[in-house]
TORGUGU-585732 format. One record per atom (N, C-alpha, C): residue in one letter; x, y, z. Coordinates in steps of 0.02 Angstrom, whole numbers, plus 32768, in hexadecimal, padded with zeros to 4 digits. Layout:
N
AXYZ/...
This chain:
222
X7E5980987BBF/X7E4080987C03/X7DFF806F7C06/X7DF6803F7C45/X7DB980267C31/X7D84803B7C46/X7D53802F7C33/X7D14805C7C4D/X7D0980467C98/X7CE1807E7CAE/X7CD580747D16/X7C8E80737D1A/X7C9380457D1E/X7C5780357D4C/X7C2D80517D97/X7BEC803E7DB4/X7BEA80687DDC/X7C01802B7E14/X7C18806A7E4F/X7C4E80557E7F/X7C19806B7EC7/X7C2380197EE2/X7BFC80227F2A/X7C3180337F6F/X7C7880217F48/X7CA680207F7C/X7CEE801B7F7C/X7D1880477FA2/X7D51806E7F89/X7D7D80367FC9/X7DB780157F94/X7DEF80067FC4/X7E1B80177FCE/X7E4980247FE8/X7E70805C7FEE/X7EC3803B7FFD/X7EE080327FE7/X7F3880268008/X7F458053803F/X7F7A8059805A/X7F888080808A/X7FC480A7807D/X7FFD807D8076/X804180948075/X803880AC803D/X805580E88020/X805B81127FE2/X7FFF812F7FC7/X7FF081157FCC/X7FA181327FCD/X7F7381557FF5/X7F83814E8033/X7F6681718069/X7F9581A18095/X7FD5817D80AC/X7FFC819E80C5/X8036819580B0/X805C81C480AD/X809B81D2808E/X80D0819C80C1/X80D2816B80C3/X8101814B80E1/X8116811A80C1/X810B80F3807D/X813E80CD804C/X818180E5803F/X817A8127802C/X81D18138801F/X8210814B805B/X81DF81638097/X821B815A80D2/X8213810D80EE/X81EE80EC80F4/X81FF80AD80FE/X821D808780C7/X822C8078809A/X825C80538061/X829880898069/X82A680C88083/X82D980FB8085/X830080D080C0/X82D680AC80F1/X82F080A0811E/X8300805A8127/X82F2802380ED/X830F7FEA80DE/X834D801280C6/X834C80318080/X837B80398072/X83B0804180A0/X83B9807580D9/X83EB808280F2/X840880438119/X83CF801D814B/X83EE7FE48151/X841D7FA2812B/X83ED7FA680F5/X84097F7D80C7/X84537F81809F/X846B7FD280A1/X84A47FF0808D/X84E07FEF80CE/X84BC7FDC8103/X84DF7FD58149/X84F87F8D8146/X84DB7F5A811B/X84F57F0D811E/X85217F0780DC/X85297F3B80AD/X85537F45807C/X85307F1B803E/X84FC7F298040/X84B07F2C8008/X84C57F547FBA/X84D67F397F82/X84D27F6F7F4B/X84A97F877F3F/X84727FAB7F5D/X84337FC67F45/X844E80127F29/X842E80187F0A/X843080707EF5/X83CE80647EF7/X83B380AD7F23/X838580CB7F46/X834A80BA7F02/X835F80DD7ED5/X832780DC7EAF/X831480967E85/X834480727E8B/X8319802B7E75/X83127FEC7EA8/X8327800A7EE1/X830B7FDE7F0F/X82C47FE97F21/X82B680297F22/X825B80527F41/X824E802F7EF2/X824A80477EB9/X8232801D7E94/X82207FD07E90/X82457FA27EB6/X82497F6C7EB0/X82137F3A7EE4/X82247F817F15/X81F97F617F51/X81BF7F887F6C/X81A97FCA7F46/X81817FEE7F4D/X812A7FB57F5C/X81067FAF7F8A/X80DA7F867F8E/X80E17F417F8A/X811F7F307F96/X812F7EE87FAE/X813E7EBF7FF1/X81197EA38011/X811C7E87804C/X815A7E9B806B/X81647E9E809F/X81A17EAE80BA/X81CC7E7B80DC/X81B17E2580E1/X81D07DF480E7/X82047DE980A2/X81C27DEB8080/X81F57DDF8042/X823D7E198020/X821F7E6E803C/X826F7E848030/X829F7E678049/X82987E54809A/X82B77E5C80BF/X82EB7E0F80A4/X82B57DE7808C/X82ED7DA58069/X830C7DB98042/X82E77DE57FFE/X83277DE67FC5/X835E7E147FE9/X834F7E3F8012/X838E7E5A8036/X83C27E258052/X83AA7DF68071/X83D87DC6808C/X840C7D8C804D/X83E17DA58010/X84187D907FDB/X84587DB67FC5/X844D7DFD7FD2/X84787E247FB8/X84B47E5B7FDC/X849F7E368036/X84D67E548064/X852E7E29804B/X85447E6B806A/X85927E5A8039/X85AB7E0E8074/X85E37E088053/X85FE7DBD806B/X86157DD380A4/X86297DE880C1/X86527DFE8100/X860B7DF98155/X85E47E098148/X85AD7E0F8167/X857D7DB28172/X857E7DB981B1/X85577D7E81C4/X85177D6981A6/X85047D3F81A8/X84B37D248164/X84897D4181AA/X84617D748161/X842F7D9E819F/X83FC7D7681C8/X83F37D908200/X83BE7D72821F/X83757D998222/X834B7D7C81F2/X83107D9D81BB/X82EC7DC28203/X82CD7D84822C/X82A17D948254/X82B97DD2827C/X82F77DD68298/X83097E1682C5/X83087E4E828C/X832B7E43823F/X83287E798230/X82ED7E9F8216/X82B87E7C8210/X82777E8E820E/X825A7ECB8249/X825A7EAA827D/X82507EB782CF/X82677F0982D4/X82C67F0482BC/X82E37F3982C4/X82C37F728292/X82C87F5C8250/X82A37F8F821F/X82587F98823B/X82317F6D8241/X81F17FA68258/X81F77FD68283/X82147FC082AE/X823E80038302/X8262803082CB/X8274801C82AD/X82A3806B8285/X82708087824E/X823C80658235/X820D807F8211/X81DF80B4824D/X81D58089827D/X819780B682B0/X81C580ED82BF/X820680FB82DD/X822D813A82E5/X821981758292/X822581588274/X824981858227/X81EE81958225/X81AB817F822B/X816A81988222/X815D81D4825B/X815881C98297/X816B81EB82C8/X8173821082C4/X81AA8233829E/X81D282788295/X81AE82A18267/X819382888233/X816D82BB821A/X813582A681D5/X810C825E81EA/X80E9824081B3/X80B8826E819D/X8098826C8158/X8066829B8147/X804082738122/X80008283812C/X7FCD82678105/X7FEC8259809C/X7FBE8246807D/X7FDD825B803B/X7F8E828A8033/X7FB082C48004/X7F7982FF8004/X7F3C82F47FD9/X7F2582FE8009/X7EB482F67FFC/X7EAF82C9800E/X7EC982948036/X7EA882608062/X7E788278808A/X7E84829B80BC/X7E4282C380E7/X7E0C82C580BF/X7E1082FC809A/X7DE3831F8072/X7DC082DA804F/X7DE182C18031/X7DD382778018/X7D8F82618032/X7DB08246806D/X7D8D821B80A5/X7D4A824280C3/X7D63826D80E0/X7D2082A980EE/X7CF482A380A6/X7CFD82A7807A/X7CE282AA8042/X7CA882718035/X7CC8823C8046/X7CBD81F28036/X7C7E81DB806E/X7C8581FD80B2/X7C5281F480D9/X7C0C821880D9/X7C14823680AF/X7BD3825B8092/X7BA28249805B/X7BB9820A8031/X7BAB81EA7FFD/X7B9981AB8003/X7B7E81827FE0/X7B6181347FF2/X7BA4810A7FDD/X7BCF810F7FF4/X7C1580F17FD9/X7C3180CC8028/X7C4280858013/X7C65806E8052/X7CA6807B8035/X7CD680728077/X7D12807C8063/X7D478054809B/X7D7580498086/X7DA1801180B2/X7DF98023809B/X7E247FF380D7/X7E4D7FEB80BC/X7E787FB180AE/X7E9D7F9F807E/X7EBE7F4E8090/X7F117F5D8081/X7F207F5280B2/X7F647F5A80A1/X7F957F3580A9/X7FD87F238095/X80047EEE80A4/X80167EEC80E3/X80227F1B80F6/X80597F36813B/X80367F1B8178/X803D7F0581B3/X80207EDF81EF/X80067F198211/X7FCD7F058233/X7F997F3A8260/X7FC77F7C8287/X7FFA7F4F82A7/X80287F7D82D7/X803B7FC682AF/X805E7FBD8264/X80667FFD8248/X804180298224/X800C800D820D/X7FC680238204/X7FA18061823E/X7FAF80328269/X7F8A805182AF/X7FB8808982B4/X7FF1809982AD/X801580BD82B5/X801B80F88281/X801280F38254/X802181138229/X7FEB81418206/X7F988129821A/X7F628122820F/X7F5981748243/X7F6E8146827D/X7F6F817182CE/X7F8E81BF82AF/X7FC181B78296/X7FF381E88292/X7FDE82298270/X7FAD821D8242/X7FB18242821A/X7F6482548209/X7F348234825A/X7EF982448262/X7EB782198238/X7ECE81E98218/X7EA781D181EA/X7E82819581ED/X7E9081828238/X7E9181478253/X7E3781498275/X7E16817E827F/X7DDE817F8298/X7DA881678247/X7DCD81788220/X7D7D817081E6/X7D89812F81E2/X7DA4810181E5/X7D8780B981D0/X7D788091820A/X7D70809E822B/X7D5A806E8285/X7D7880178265/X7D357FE68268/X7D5D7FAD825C/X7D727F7F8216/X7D727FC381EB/X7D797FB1819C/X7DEA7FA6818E/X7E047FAC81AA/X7E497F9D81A7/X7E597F6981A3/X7E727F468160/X7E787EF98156/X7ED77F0C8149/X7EE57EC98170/X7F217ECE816C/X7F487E808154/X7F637E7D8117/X7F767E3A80ED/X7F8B7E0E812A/X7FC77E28815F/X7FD77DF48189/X7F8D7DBA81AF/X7F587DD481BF/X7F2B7DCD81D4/X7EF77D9981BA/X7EFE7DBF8172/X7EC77DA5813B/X7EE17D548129/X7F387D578118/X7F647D1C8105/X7F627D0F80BB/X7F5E7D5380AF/X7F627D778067/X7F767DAA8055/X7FB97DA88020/X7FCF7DF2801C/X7FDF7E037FC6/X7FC87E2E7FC8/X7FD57E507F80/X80107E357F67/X80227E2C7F1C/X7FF27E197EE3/X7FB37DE37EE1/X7FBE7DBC7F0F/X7F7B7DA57F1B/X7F3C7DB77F2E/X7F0A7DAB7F13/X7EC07DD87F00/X7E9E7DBC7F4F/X7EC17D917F7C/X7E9B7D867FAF/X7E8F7DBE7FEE/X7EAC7DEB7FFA/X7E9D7E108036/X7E697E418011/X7E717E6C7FCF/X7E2E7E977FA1/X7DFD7E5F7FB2/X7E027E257FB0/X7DC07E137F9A/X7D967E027FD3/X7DBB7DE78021/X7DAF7DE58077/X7D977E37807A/X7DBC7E638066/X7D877EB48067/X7D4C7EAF8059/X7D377E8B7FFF/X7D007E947FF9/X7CCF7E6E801D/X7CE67E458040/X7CA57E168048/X7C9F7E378086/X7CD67E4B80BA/X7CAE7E6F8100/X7C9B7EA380F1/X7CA17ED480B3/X7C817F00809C/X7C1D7EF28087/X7C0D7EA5807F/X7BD97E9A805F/X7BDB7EB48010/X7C1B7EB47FF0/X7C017EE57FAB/X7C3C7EA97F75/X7C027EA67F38/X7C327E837F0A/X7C667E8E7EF5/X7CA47E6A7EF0/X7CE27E8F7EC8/X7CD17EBF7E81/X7CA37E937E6F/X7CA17EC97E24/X7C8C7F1D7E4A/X7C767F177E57/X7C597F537E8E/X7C8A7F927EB5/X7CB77F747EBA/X7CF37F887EF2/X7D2C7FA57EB1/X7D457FD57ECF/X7D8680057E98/X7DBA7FFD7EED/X7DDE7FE07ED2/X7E1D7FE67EEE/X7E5E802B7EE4/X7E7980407F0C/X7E8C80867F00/X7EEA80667F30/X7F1A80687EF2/X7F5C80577F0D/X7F9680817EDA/X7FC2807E7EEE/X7FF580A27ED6/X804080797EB7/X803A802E7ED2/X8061801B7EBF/X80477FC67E8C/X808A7FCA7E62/X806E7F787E42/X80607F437E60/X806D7F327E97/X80477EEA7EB6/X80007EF27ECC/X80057F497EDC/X7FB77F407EEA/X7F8D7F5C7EAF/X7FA27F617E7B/X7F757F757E3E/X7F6F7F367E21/X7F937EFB7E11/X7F817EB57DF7/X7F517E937E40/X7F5E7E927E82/X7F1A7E7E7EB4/X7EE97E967E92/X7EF07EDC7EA6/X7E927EF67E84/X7E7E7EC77E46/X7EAA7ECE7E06/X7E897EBF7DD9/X7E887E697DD4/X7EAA7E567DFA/X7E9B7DF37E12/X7E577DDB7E20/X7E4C7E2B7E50/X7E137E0F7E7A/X7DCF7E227E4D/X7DEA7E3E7E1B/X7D997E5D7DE9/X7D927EA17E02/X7DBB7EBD7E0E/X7D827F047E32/X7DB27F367DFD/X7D887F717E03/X7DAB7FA77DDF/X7DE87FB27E02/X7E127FDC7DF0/X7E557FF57E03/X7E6C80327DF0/X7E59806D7E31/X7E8380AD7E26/X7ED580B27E19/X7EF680C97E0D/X7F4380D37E0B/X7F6281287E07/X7F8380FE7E5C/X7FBC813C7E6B/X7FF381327E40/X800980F87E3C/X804680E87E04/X804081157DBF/X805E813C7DBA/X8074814D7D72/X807281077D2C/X805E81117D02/X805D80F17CBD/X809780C97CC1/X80DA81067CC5/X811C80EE7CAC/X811F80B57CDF/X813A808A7CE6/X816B80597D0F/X8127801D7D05/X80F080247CF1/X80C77FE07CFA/X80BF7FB37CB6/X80B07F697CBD/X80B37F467C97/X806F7F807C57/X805F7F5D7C29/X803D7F6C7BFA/X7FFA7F587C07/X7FFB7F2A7C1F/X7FBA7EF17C16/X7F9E7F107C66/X7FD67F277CB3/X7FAA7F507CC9/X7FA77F8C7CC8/X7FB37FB47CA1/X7FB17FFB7C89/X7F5B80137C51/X7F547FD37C41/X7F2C7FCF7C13/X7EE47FC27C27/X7EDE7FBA7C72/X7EAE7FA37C9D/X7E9F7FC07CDA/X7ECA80007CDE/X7EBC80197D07/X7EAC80697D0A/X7E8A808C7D40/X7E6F80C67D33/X7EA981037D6A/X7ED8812C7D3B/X7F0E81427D4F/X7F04818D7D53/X7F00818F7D9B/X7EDD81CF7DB9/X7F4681EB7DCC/X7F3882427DD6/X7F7582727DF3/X7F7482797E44/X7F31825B7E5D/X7F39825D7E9B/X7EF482587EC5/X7EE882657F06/X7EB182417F19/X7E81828F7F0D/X7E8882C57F0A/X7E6282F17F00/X7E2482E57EB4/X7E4D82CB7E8D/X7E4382C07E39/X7E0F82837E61/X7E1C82597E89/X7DF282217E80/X7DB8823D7EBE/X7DBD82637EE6/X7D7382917F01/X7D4B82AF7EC5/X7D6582BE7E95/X7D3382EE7E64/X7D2082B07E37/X7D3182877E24/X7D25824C7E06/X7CE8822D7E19/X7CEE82127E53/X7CAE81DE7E94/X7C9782117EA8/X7C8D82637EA1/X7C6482837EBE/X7C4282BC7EA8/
């Protein structure tokens, strides 16, 4: 594990880190994608695409609809999946547990805190909304579509730090999946991990600081 440094400022992912909405949204590619006669089986598609842009699922999907089915049309099916993502959150999204507590936590301490996430403002806003969490960061919500940077690339962490005023070395990035645990560590900054050990390369397993959940990382920074 590598040693931590002191930390002026916490970045935060969204999807799978803050709110529980990575696995019903990839639940809900899947089903589409099994509707165009897609060989996916569930658990290595969420693996595959767990924290990966959603232009880009939505292409390798368009490689692997069966022959019988017309060559997808990316842009509508994009359009349609976010409308079927905003229904399936709707019904019953939940924070992921100790975010509140987290955050409440975090505003009591000399710690900035932000978020950067792949996903475009619209589901952010939504999802943020949903589950009440949307008041603690006023205009700290960076969103890759926006920035014109998206994870694995170290550019949207690093557009955080600078409207943050705080150096990357400075900044601990806090994500759950592999594209955004190689950003953090692109951009120089520390790197919490929701990701479990198992499933990550070596080289980033070996660099990063692999917390059970966000409660473990309140008693940590506090």
């Amino acid at each position: 594990m590598p040693p931590r440094a002191a930390i002026a400022a916490l970045i935060f992912d969204l999807d799978g880190t803050l709110v529980d909405s990575e696995g019903p949204g990839l639940q809900v590619l899947h089903d589409m994608g099994l509707a165009l006669g897609a060989p996916w089986r569930r658990d290595n598609m969420h693996a595959q695409f767990g924290g990966v842009p959603m232009a880009q699922c939505v292409a390798e999907l368009a490689r692997h609809i069966a022959p019988q089915h017309q060559p997808l049309d990316q842009a509508q099916f994009v359009k349609d999946l976010r409308a079927n993502m905003a229904l399936r959150f709707r019904q019953d999204l939940k924070e992921i547990p100790g975010a509140t507590a987290l955050l409440q936590a975090l505003q009591t301490h000399d710690l900035l805190f932000a978020i950067g996430t792949n996903g475009p403002r619209e589901k952010a806003e939504l999802t943020l909304g949903l589950t009440g969490l949307r008041p603690y960061f006023g205009e700290r919500l960076f969103c890759a579509p926006e920035v014109g940077s998206f994870k694995p690339a170290p550019g949207l962490f690093l557009h955080v730090a600078a409207a943050l005023g705080c150096a990357p070395q400075r900044c601990a990035v806090v994500e759950d999946s592999l594209p955004g645990l190689q950003a953090g560590l692109a951009a120089g900054m520390q790197v919490f991990s929701l990701h479990p050990r198992a499933g990550l390369p070596v080289e980033v397993a070996q660099q990063v600081h692999f917390i059970d959940g966000l409660a473990q990382l309140q008693s940590w920074l506090t």
